[in-house]
C-alpha positions in Angstrom: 18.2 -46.7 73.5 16.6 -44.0 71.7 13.2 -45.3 73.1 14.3 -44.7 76.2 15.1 -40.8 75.4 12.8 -38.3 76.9 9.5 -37.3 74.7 10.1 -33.8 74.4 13.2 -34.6 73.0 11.7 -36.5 70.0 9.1 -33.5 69.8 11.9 -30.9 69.3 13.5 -33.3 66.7 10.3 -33.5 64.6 10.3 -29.5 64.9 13.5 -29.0 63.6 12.7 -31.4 60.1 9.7 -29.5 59.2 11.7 -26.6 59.6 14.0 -27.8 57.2 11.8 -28.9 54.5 9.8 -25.6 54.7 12.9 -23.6 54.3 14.2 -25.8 50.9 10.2 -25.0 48.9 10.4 -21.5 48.8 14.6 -21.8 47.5 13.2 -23.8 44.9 10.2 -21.8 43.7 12.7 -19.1 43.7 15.3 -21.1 41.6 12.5 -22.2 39.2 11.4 -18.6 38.5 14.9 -17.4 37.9 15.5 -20.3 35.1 12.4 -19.0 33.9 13.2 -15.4 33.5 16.4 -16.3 32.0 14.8 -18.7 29.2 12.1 -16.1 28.7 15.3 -13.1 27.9 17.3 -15.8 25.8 14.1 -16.7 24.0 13.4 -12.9 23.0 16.7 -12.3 22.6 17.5 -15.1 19.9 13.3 -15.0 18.2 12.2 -11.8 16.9 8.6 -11.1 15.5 7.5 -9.3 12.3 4.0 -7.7 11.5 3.4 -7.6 8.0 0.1 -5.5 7.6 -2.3 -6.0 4.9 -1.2 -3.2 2.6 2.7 -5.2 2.9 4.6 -8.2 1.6 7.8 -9.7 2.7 10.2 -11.8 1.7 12.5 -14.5 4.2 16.0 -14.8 4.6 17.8 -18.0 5.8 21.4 -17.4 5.9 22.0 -15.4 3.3 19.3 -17.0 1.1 15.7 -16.6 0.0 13.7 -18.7 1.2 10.0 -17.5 1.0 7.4 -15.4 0.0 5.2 -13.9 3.5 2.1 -12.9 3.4 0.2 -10.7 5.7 0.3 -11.6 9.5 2.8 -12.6 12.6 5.8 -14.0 11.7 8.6 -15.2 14.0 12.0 -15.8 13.3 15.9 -16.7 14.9 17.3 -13.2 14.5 20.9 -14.8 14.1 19.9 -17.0 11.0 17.0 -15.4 9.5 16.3 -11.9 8.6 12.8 -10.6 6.7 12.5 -7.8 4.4 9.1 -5.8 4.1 7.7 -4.0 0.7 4.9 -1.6 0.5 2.5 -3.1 -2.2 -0.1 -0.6 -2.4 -0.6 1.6 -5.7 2.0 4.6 -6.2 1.7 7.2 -8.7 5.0 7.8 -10.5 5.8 11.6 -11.8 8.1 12.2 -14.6 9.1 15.6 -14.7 9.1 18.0 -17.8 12.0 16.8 -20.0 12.9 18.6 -23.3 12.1 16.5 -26.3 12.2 17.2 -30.3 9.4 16.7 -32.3 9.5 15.6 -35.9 9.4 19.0 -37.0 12.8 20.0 -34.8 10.1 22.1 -32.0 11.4 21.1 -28.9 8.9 20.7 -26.0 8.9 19.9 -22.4 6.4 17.3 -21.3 5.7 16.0 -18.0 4.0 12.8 -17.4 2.3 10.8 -14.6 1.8 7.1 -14.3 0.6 4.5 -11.5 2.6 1.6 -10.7 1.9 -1.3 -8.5 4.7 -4.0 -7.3 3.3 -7.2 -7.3 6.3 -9.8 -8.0 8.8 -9.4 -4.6 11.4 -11.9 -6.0 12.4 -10.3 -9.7 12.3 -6.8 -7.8 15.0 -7.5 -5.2 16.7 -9.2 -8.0 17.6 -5.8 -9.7 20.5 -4.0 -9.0 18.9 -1.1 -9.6 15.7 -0.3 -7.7 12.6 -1.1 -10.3 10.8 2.3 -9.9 14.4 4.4 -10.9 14.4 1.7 -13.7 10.7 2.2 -14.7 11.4 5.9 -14.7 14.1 5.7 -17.7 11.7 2.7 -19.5 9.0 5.6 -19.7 10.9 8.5 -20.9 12.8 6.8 -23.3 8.9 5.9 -24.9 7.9 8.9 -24.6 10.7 10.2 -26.7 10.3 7.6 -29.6 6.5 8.7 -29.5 7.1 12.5 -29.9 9.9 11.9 -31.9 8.1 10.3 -34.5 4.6 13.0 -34.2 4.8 16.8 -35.7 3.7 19.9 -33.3 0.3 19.8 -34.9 0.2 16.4 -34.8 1.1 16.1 -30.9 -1.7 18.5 -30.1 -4.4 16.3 -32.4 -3.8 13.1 -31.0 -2.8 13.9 -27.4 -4.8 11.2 -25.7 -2.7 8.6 -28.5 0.1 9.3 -27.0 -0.5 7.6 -23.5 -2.0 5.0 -25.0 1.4 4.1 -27.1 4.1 4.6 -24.2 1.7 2.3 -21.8 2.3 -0.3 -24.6 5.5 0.3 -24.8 6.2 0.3 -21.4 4.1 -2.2 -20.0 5.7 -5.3 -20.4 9.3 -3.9 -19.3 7.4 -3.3 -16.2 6.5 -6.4 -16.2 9.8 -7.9 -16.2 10.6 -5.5 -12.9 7.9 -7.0 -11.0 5.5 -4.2 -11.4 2.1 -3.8 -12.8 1.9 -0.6 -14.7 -2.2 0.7 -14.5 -1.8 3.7 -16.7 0.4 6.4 -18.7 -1.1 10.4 -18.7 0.5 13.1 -20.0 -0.1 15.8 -17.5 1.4 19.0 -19.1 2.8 20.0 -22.5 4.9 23.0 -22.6 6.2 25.5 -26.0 8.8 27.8 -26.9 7.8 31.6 -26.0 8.0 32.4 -29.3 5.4 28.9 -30.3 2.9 29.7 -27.5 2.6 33.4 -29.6 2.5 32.3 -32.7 -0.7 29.6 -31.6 -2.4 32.3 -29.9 -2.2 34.2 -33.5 -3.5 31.1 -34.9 -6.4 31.0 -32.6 -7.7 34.2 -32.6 -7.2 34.6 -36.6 -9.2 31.4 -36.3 -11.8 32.7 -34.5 -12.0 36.1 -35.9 -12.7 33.6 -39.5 -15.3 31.7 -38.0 -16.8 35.1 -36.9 -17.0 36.3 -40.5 -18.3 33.2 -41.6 -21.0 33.4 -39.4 -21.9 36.8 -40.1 -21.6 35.7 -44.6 -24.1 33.0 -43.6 -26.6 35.3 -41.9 -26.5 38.0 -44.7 -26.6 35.0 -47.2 -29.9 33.9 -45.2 -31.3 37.2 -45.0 -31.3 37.8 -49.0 -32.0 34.0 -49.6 -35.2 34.8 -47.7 -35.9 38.6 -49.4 -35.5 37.0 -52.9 -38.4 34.5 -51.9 -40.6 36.9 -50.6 -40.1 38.5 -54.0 -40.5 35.5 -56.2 -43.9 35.4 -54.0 -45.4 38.7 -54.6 -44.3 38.6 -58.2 -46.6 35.2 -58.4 -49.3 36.9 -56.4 -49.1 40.8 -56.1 -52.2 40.7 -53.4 -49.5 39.9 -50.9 -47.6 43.2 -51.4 -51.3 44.9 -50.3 -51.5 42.3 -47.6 -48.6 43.3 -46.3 -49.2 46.6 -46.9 -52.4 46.3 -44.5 -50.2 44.4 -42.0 -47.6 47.5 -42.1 -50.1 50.2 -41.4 -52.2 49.3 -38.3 -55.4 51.5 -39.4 -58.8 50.8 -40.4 -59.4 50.3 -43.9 -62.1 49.2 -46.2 -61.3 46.8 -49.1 -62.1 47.4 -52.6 -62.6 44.1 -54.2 -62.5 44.7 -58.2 -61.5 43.0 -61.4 -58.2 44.3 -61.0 -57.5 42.9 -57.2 -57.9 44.1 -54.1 -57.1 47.7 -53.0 -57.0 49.0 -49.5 -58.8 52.4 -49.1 -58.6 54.8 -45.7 -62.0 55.1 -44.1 -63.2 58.6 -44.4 
């Protein structure tokens, strides 16, 4: 029966189901690319990326607990489970601003003092309550005070360069336990009473105006040293007193060479 149809009818049926199967390819390109776009947004919505540079550490968080240690690089993550926290690691230089102390002898001072810090253990920092540099602050000026404490004004000014080393020692291993490395201690400034600073500026110049004198007691002390040798000398030889005599007078003269030495005569 359907041989028997006419040709042009099978020709407009075989029309009409390529049109139909060209129409359904571009619905499903279209579909694919929309699944695609949506699994791209969910993707970047639930997986976040952190860039820890060189000069930073991190630490990772899954669910509410530490898991690891990250080192410089990419690092993804599920933002819903995980979270990553990022610490500077590069040297910082910690100032400790003048605060008034009492020496041994009851002077109180004000010293300021600078140090350099470096954190190098993430974990026992975070486990702090209180952040480690506020905490390193008070471990340094609490050895500062036992180390002025225990020194004398004088004292203090003699051995200046003592005192950093003894706070770094005392100060290096509590650092230690906060997960910092602690480089150096330096006492930057040192600061007296009004009354103090006049009273060493006496000191000083009564110093100086000492050494002055004692300079000027050694030359005189020179000077006759060396007239009582010259006179030691011509009382040993007296033809050095009319040597110098000859020296002294810048004329010509004719020498008299007799029994009782030589005697300088003007030329006539």
């Amino acid at each position: 029966m359907r041989d028997n149809l006419p040709r042009f009818y099978h020709a407009g049926q075989r029309d009409s189901e390529q049109k139909l199967q060209g129409g359904k390819m571009p619905d499903i390109l279209i579909l694919a690319l929309i699944i695609f776009v949506l699994t791209w947004i969910l993707y970047a919505a639930i997986v976040k990326k952190q860039i820890i540079f060189d000069f930073q550490k991190g630490l990772k968080y899954k669910k509410g607990r530490l898991t690891k240690q990250l080192e410089p690089g990419m690092h993804r993550y599920i933002s819903r489970k995980c979270f990553i926290q990022v610490f500077d690691v590069r040297p910082k230089l910690l100032t400790i601003t003048g605060q008034e102390i009492l020496s041994s002898d009851g002077v109180a001072l004000r010293i300021s003092v600078v140090a350099q810090c470096q954190l190098v253990d993430l974990i026992k920092a975070v486990s702090l309550a209180t952040p480690h540099e506020e905490m390193l602050h008070v471990f340094i000026q609490l050895a500062l005070r036992d180390v002025v404490s225990s020194l004398s004004v004088e004292n203090l000014l003699a051995k200046k360069g003592e005192i950093d080393v003894k706070v770094l020692e005392k100060t290096i291993t509590q650092a230690e336990s906060l997960g910092l490395k602690l480089s150096f201690v330096k006492v930057k400034d040192i600061s007296f009473p009004g009354e103090l600073k006049t009273a060493f500026s006496q000191v000083a110049r009564a110093r100086q105006e000492a050494l002055a004198t004692l300079e000027k007691a050694r030359g005189e002390q020179a000077a006759l040293r060396a007239l009582a040798n010259s006179a030691n000398a011509i009382k040993k030889n007296p033809s050095l007193l009319y040597l110098r005599m000859l020296q002294s007078t810048g004329n010509t003269l004719v020498m008299n060479v007799g029994a009782e030495g030589v005697v300088p005569v003007k030329k006539k």
